[in-house]
VOGU-3710 file (C-alpha; in Angstrom, 3 decimals, decimal comma):
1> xxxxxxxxxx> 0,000/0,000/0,000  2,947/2,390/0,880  4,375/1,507/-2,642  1,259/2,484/-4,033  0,701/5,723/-2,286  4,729/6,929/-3,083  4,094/5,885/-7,147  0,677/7,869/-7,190  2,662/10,601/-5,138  5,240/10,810/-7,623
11> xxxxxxxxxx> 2,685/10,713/-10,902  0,308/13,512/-9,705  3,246/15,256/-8,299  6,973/15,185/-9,651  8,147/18,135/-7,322  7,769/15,145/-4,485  10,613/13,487/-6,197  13,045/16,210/-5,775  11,732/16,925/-2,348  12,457/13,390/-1,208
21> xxxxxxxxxx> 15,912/13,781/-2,821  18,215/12,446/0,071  21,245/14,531/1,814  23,708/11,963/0,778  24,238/8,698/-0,653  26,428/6,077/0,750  27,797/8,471/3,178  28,728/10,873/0,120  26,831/14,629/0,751  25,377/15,137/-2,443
31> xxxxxxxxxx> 26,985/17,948/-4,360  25,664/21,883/-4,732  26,257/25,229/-5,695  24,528/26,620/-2,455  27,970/27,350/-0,486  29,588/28,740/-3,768  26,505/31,319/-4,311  25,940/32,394/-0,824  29,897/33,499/-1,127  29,402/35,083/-4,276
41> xxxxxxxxxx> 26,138/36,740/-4,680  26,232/39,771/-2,263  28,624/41,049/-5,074  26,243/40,890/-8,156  23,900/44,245/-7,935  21,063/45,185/-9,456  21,887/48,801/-11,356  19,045/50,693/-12,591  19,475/53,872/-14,794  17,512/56,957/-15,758
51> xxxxxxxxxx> 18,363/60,043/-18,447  16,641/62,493/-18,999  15,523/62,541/-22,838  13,786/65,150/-25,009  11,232/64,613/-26,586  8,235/63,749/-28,856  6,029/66,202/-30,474  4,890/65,237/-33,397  6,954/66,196/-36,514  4,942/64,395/-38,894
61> xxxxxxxxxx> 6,994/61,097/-39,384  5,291/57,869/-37,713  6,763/56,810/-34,509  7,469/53,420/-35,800  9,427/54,613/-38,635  11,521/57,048/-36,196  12,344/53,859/-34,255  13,066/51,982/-37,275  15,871/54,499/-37,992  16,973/54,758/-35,071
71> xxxxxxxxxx> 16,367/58,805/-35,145  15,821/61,245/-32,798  12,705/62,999/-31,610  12,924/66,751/-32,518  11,631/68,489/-29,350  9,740/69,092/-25,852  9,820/66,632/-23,111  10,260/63,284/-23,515  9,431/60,560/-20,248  12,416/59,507/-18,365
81> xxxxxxxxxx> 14,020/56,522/-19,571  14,865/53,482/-17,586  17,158/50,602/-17,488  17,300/48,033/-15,711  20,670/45,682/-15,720  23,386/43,985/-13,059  26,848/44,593/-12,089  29,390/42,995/-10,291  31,777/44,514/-7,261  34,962/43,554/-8,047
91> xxxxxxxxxx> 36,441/46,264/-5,293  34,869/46,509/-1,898  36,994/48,618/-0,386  36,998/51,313/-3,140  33,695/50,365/-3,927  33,904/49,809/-7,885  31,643/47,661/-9,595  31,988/46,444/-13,196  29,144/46,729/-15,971  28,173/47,262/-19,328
101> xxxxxxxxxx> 28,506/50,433/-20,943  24,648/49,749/-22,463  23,127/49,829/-19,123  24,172/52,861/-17,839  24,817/54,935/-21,130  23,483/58,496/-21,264  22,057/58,083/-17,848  22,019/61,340/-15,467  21,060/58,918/-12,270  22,362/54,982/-11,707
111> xxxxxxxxxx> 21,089/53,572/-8,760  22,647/49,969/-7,159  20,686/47,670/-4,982  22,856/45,361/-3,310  21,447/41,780/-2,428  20,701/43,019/1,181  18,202/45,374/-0,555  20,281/48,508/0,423  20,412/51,165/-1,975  23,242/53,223/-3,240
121> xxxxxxxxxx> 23,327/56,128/-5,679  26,581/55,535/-7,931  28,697/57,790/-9,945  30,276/56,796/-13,324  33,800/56,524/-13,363  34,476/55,862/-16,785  32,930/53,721/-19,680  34,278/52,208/-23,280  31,991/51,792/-25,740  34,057/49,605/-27,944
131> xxxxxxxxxx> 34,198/46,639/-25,551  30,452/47,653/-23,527  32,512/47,854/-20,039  31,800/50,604/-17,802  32,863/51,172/-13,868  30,820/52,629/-11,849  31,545/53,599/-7,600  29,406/53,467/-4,774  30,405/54,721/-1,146  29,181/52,010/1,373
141> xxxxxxxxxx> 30,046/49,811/4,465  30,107/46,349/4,443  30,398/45,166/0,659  31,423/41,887/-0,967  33,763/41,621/-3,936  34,302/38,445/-6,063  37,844/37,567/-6,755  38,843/36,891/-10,438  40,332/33,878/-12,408  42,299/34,031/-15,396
151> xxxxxxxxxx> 40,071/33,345/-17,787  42,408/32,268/-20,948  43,299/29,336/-18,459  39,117/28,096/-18,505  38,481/25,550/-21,031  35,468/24,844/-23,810  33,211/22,040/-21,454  34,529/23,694/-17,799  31,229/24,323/-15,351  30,087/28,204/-15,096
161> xxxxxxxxxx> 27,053/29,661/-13,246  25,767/33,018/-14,649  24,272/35,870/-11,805  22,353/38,263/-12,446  18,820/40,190/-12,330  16,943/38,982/-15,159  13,372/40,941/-16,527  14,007/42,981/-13,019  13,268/39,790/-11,281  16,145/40,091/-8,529
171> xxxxxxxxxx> 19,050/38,287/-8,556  18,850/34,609/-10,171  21,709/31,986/-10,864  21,702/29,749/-13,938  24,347/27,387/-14,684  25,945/25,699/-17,943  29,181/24,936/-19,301  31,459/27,267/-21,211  30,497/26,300/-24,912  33,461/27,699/-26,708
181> xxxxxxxxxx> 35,765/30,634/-26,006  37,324/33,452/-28,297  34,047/34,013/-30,354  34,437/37,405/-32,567  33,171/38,552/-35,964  29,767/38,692/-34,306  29,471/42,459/-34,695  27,816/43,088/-30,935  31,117/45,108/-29,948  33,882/46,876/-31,674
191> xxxxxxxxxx> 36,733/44,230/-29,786  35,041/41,084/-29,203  36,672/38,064/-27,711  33,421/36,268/-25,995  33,141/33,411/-23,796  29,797/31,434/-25,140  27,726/29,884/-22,605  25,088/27,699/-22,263  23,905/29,044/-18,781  20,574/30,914/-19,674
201> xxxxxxxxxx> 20,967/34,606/-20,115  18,119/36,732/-20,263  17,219/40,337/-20,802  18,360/42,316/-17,386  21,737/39,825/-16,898  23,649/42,425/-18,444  26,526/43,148/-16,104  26,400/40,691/-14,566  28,732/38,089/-13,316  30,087/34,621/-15,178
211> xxxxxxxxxx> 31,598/32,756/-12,553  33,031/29,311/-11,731  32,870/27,003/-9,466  35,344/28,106/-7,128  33,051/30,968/-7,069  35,880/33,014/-9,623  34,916/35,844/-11,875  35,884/34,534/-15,023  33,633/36,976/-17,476  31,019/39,723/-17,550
221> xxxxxxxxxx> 27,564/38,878/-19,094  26,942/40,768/-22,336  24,721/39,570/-24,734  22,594/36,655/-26,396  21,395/35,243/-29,627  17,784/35,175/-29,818  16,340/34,391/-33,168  12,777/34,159/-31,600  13,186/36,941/-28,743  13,371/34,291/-26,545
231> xxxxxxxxxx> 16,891/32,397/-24,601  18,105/29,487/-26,935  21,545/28,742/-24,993  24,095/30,906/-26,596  25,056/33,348/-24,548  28,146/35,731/-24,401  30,330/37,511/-21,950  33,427/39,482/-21,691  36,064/37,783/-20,936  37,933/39,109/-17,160
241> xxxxxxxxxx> 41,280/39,360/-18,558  39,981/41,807/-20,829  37,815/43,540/-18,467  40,965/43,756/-16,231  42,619/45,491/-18,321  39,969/47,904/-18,978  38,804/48,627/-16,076  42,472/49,631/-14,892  42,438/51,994/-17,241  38,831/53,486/-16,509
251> xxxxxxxxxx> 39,530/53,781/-12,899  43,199/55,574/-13,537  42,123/57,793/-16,543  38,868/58,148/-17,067  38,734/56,178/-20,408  40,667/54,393/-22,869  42,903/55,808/-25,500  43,760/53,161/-27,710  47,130/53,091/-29,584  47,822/51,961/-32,918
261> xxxxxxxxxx> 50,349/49,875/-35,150  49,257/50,991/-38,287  49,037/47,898/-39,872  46,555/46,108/-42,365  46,112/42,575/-41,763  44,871/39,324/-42,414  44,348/35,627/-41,011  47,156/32,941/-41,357  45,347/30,573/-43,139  46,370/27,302/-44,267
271> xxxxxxxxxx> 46,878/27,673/-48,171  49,060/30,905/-46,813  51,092/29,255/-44,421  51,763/26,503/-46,714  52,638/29,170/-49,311  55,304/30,919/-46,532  56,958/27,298/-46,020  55,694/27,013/-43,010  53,957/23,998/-40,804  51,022/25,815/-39,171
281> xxxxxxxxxx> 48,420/28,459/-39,629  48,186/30,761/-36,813  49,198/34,737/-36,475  48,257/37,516/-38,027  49,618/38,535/-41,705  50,704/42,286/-42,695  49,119/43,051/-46,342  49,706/46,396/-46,057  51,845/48,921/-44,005  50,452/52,669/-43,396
291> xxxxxxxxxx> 52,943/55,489/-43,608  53,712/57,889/-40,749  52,671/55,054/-38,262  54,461/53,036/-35,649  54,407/50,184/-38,088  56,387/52,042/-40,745  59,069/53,522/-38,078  59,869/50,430/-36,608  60,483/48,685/-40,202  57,356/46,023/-40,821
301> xxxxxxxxxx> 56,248/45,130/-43,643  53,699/43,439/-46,013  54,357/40,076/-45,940  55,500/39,558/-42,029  53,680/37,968/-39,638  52,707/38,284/-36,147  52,617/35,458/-33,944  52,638/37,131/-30,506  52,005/40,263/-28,944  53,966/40,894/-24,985
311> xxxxxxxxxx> 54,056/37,144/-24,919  50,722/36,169/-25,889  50,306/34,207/-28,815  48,269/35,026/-31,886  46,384/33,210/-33,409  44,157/35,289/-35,874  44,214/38,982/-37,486  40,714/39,300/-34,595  43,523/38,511/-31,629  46,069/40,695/-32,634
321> xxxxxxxxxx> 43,312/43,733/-32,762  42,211/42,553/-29,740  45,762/42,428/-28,253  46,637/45,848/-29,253  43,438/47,160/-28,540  43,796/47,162/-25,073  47,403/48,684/-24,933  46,931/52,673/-23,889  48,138/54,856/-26,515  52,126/55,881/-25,575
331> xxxxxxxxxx> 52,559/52,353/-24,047  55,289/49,471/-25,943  54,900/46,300/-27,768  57,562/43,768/-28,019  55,722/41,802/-31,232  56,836/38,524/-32,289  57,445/38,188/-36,152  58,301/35,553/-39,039  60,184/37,363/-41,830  61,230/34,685/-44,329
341> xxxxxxxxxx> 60,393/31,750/-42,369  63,148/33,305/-40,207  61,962/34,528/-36,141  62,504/37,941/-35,435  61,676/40,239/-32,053  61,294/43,925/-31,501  60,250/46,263/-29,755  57,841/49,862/-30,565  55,764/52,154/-28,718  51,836/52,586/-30,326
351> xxxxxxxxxx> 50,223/55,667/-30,689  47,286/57,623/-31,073  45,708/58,310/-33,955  45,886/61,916/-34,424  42,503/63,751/-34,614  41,801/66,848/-36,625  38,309/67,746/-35,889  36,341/70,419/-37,782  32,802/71,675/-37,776  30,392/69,980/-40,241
361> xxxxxxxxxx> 28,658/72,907/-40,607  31,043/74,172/-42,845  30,691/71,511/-45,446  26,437/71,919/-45,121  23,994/73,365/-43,067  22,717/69,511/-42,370  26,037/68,591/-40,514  25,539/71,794/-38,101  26,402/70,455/-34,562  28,334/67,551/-35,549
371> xxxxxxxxxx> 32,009/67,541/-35,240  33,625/65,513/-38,297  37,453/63,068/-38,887  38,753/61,635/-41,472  39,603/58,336/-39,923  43,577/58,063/-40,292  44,446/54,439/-42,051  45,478/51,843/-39,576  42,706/53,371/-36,826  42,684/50,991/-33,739
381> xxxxxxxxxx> 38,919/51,068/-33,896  38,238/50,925/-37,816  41,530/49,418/-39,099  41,726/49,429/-43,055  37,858/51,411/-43,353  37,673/54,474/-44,760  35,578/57,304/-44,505  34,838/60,346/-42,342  33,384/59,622/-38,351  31,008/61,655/-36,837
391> xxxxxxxxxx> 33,093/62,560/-33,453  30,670/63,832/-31,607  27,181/65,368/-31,775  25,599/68,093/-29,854  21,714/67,948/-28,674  19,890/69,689/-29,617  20,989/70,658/-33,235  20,369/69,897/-36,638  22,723/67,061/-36,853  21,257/65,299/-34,161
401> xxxxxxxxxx> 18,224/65,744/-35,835  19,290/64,154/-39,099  19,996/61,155/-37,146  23,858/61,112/-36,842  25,721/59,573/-33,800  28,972/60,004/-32,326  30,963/57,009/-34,137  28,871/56,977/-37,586  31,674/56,702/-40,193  29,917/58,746/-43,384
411> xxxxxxxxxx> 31,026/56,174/-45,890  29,376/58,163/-48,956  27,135/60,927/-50,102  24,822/60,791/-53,264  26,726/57,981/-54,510  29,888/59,120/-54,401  32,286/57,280/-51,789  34,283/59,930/-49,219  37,579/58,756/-48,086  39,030/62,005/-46,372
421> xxxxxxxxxx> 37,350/65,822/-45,632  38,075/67,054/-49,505  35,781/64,347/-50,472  33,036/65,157/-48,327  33,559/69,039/-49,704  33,627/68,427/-53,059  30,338/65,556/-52,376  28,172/68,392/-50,515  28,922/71,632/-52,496  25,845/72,963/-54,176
431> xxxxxxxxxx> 23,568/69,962/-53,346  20,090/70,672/-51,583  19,541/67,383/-50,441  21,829/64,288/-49,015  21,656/60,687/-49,356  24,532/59,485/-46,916  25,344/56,135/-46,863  27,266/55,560/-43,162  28,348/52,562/-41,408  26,964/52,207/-37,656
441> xxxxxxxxxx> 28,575/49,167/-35,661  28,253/46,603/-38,450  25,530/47,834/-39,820  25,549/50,235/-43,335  22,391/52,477/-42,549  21,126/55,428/-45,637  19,946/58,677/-44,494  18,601/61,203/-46,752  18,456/64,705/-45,731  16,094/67,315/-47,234
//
């Protein structure tokens, strides 16, 4: 009869089964995450963020279509925006906490709620873009921090556990495995070096913490794939070596100033490395070398290839930008090259690209506000692209409402490509209306302005 009551138990109710679960077996205390978490989790917040926006009388154009562009409203008061993500403390006594730059960009307030539902009004410290890291500070008694691993030692099939406030829930841990490690070309970042994961990561776990199970920060939650909207078990994160490195800078200077070698590359493939006379495929191959660069003082050239940067090997033209991209502008490289089939080491100091901004006002009344480059060849950010990049954009004005953004690169005007600031003035003299074609993260976007 017991038998019978326990099966009918377990039919009309499988929850009984896991409740019934035992403490151990054969003496052995089954394993959990439990001991790992309550170590960890005080150090993955909850950040919410507000600007201030302006905003929405109606101009005529259909809200949808505005949103579909990705353009601006043109004036009054817009309602305050709000954005809810997570972040991790990775310095209790100085009270700095890692995030993404996407959760707290453009806000005017960021508030933290810590796990013991205290909360603390935080100031930005510094944010890059390019990689989605921010730091942001809170002063408070009393906080955890959660150490960090070296993540280039974690390997594809290792156990992770992902943290972090999903939908505004409140904190929630999901766990996985890591599902394959330097993941790039994806276009979600300009420098992208992802960890993939399994562990579900929803809407809200941005920021948040990718830990193992020694309770080790081993990457920053970022983004997903979702096809349908929905979580399908590829996730990515930043991994903490890079986020190290970045967040040094942030905290010392404010933001990152990226050097350059002034190089055009490619991938060591195969057919190319067979081609060199050589016996593998990895590094990074110079096609082109730009003058007045680092590149061109210290002798490289077309041809060579890099197989390690400080140490660290390369294996792809992705790693080497990756590599240099987080080396502050003024700081040295020792590079590792093959000339010939032959080894060769030096040493050279990057720098940054040099910046001549001018008002885009001069070139047509459209481009009033907007302060416009010619991106210099070899840019740590664009590499080999050409074009002219919107540097920044003041609100209100008449470029911001044309829809330009600080870091469009105008790529051309009615039809007619623009590789440098004579190009844009000979494109825009005399013409009434402008059909720009610009590049915006990986997307190419048109704008016509009338």
């Amino acid at each position: 009869m017991k038998r019978t009551v326990l099966f009918l138990a377990l039919i009309l109710n499988p929850l009984y089964a896991l409740a019934a679960l035992p403490a151990s077996v054969d003496g052995q205390v089954l394993p959990s995450l439990a001991p790992m978490l309550e170590r960890v989790m005080p150090a993955v917040v909850n950040i919410s963020s507000r600007a201030a926006g302006k905003a929405s009388a109606d101009d005529g154009m259909d809200s949808r279509l505005r949103r579909f562009f990705d353009l601006p409203a043109p004036k009054g008061d817009q309602p305050r925006v709000r954005n809810l993500g997570s972040g991790v403390i990775v310095d209790a006594r100085n009270g700095y906490i890692v995030t993404n730059h996407h959760v707290i960009e453009d806000a005017d307030e960021i508030t933290v709620t810590l796990k013991d539902q205290r909360k603390l009004r935080a100031k930005l410290v510094g944010a890059d873009p390019d990689t989605d890291v921010a730091v942001i500070r809170v002063e408070a008694q009393g906080l955890s921090e959660v150490p960090m691993a070296d993540s280039d030692r974690h390997r594809v099939g290792d156990f992770v556990v992902a943290i972090g406030n999903p939908f505004g829930l409140g904190q929630t841990a999901t766990s996985g495995i890591i599902s394959a490690t330097g993941r790039s070309g994806l276009g979600i970042e300009g420098y992208e070096d992802f960890i993939q994961t399994d562990a579900s990561i929803n809407p809200g776990n941005s920021g948040g913490a990718l830990v193992n199970l020694n309770g080790e920060l081993i990457g920053i939650n970022t983004a997903i794939l979702a096809p349908g909207g929905g979580n399908i078990g590829i996730g990515f994160a930043i991994p903490i070596n890079m986020v190290r490195s970045i967040q040094t800078q942030l905290v010392e200077y404010g933001e990152m100033r990226r050097g350059r070698l002034g190089v055009q590359i490619q991938d060591l493939s195969p057919q190319l490395a067979e081609a060199f006379g050589l016996d593998y495929g990895k590094g990074a191959v110079i096609t082109k070398v730009f003058p007045g660069t680092p590149a061109q003082a210290a002798g490289l050239e077309p041809g060579q290839i890099i197989v390690a940067v400080n140490g660290r090997d390369v294996d792809n033209a992705a790693d080497l930008r990756n590599l240099i991209g987080l080396i502050r502008a003024g700081g040295s490289v020792e590079l590792d090259l093959i000339h010939q089939t032959k080894h060769k080491h030096l040493r050279l100091v990057v720098e940054e690209p040099r910046v001549s901004a001018v008002d885009g006002g001069q070139f047509h009344p459209r481009f009033e506000g907007a302060e416009l480059a010619a991106i210099e060849p070899g840019h740590p950010r664009y590499g080999e692209t050409q074009g002219i990049e919107v540097i920044s954009v003041q609100t209100p004005s008449r470029a911001a409402n044309a829809g330009l953004r600080p870091g469009d690169v105008i790529e051309g005007i009615n039809r007619t490509e623009v590789h440098d600031l004579s190009d844009l003035a000979r494109a825009t003299r005399n013409q009434r209306q402008l059909l720009i074609q610009l590049r915006r993260s990986d997307e190419v976007l048109g704008l016509l302005l009338q």
